[in-house]
Each structure stands twice: as structure tokens, then as C-alpha cells.
C-alpha positions in Angstrom: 54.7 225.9 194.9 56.6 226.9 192.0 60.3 226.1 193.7 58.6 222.8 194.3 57.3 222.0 190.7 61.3 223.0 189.7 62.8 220.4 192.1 60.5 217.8 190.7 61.7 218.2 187.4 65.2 218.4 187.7 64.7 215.5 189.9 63.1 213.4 186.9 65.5 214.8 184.4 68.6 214.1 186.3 67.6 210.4 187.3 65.8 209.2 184.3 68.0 206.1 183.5 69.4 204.1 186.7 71.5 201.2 185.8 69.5 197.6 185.9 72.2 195.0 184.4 69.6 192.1 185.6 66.9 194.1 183.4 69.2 194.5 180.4 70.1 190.6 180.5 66.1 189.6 180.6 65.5 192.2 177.4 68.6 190.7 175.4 67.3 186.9 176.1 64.3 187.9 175.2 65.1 189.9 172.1 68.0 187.8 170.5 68.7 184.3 170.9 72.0 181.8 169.7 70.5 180.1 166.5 69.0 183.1 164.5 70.8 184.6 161.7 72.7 187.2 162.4 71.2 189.3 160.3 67.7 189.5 162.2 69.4 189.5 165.4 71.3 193.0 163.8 67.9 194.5 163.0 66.4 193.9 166.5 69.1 194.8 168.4 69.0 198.4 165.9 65.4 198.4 166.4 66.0 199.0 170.2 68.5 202.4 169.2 71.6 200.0 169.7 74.6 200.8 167.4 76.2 197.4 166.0 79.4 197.2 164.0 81.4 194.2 163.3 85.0 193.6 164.8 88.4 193.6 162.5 88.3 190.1 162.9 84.9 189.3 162.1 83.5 186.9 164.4 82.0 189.4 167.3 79.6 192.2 167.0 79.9 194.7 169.2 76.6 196.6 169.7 76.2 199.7 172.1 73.3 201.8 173.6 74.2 205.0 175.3 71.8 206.8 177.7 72.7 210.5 178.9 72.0 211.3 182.2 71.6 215.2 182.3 73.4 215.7 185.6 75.2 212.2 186.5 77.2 211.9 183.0 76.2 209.1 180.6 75.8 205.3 180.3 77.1 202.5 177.8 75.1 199.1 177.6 77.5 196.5 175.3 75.9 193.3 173.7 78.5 191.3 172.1 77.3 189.0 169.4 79.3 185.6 168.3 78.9 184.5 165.2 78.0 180.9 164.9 81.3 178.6 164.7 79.4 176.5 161.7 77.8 179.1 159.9 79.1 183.1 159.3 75.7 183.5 159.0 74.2 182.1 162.3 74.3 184.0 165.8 76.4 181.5 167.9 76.7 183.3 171.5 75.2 186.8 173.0 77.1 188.6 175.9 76.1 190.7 177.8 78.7 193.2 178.8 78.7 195.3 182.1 76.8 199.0 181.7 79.6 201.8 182.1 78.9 205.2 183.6 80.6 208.1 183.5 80.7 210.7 186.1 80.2 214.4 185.7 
């Protein structure tokens, strides 16, 4: 019983995040959309443990989520956000990058 109860958990902790790129483009339509400021669109995205910092040249945001997968290495999700081509201070585009994984 007790070997049993061990497999189980190193079966959840090993697993826990599986790559769902269809799932992470529903939560990004849903959670930012072209048209807001930019600013709010920062504080939701950072709300939801994404990193966001601003390209050299200014016009793309580049805003990353890792997950750690304790025995299958670790996973970036990449949102990139356009600024608004009429206003600096208006989101413009959102793309959604492919998820990378590493392998351990």
C-alpha cells in the first residue's frame, strides 16, 4: 500500500503542468484584449505570475510564465504585446507565442 501511495505522488508531482497552447490562447483572449491601455493589460497579465518587460525598441512587450516540471524539465509560455500604432499608450496586437519545454 505504501509503495502504491509513493507512485501516486511522484506521478502528480512529475506531471502537474502538460502543455495546452489552445488553453493558453482562450485565457489570453479572455484576459487582455487590443484596445485597452497597456498599462492594465501589464497588471493582468502580472496578476497571472507572468513576467513582462518592454523590448529595446519599445513597441513589444514580451511577457513570460515559467512552469517547472519536477522530473520532465521546465516550461515557457510567451505573450507578446504590441503597442497600439496611434497611441504608446494603447495595446494594439497580443500574440501568443508557442510554449517551450525543456527536457531533463
Amino acid at each position: 500500500m505504501r509503495k502504491l501511495l509513493m507512485l501516486a505522488l511522484l506521478v502528480q508531482l512529475g506531471g502537474c503542468y502538460t502543455v495546452n497552447q489552445a488553453g493558453l490562447g482562450n485565457f489570453v483572449t479572455q484576459t487582455v484584449q487590443p484596445g485597452m491601455p497597456l498599462e492594465q493589460a501589464l497588471v493582468r497579465m502580472r496578476a497571472e505570475d507572468f513576467y513582462c518587460s518592454t523590448s529595446t525598441a519599445g513597441s513589444v512587450t514580451i511577457c513570460t510564465r515559467n512552469h517547472e516540471r519536477l522530473l520532465r524539465g521546465s516550461c515557457v509560455e510567451r505573450v507578446d504585446l504590441m503597442r497600439s500604432a496611434t497611441s504608446a499608450q494603447t495595446l494594439g496586437a497580443v500574440e501568443v507565442m508557442e510554449t517551450r519545454c525543456t527536457k531533463s
